[in-house]
C-alpha positions in Angstrom: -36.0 52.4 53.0 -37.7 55.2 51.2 -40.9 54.7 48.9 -38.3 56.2 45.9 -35.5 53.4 47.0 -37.7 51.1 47.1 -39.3 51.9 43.2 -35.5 51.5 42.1 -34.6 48.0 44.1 -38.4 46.8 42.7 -37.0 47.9 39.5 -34.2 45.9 40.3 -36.5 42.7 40.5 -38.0 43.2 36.9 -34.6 44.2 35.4 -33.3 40.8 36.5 -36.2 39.3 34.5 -36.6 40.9 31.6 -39.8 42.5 32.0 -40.5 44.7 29.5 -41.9 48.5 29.4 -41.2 49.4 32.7 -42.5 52.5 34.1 -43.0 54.5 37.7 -45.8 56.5 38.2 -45.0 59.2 40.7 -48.6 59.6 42.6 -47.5 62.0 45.5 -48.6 65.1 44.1 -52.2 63.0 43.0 -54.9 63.8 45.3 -56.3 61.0 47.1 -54.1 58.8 45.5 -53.0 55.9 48.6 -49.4 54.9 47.7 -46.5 57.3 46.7 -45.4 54.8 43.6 -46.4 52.7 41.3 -43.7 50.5 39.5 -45.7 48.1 36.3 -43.7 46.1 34.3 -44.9 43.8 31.9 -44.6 40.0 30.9 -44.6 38.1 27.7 -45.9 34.9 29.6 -47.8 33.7 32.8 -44.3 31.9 33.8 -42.5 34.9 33.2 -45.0 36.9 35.0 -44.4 34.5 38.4 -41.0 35.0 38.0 -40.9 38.7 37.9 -42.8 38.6 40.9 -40.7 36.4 42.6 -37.6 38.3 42.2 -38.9 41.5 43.4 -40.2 39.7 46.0 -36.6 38.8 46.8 -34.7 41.2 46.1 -36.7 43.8 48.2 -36.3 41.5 50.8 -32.5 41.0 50.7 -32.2 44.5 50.6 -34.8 46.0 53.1 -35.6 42.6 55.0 -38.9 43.5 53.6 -42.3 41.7 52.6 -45.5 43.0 50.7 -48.2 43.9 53.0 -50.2 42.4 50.5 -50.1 40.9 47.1 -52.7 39.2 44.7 -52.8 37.5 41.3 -50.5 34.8 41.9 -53.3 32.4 41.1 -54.2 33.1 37.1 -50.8 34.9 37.0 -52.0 37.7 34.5 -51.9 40.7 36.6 -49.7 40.3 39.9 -50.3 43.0 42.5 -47.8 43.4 45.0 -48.3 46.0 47.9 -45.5 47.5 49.9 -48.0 50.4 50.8 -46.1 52.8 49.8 -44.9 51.1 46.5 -47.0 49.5 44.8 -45.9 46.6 42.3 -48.0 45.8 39.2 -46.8 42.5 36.8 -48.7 42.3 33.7 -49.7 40.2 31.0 -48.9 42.7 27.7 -52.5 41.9 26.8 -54.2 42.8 30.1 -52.0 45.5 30.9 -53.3 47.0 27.6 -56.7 45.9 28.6 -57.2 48.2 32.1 -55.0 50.5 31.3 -54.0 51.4 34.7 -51.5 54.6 33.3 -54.1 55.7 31.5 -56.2 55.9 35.0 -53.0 57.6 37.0 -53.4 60.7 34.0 -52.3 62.8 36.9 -49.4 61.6 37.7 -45.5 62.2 37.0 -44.4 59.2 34.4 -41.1 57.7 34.0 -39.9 55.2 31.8 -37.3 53.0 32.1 -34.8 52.6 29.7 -34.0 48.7 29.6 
């Protein structure tokens, strides 16, 4: 599966529970930049935050047979991290995704929005 099918089934994952403001950040034309995509989404609650994760977490699999490398947060459940290496899935708290600002980091980088 490509890095841009695999933003759109990750989208997929947080569409099927209501996460909110969902955007990709298109980092291949960033220099230095380690991952082609970002996809952050955020959450109204630390339960809804797990169960975003979750989903994408399934749904990649059923459609790629495909596990993150990597993934961290799952423990306070206010920013989930989940790294398919080249997608990389970011589950927020609206507070703490407001907090680090991670878009604002990425200035560089193609931004689309998700209409929901």
């Amino acid at each position: 599966m490509t890095a841009e099918e695999l933003s759109k089934v990750i989208i997929k994952g947080m569409e099927e529970k209501k996460a909110s403001d969902i955007v990709v950040l298109d980092l291949r034309g960033v220099k230095n930049s380690f991952t082609d995509f970002f996809v952050i989404c955020s959450g109204n609650s630390d339960t809804q935050v797990e169960s975003i994760s979750d989903s994408i977490e399934e749904v990649v699999f059923r459609s790629g047979n495909e596990r993150p490398w990597r993934s961290e947060g799952k423990n306070n459940l206010q920013w989930i991290l989940m790294d398919y290496v080249n997608v990389v899935a970011h589950i927020f708290l609206k507070d703490k995704r407001a907090f680090y600002g991670i878009e604002e980091l990425w200035g560089d980088a193609k931004v689309t929005r998700v209409e929901t």
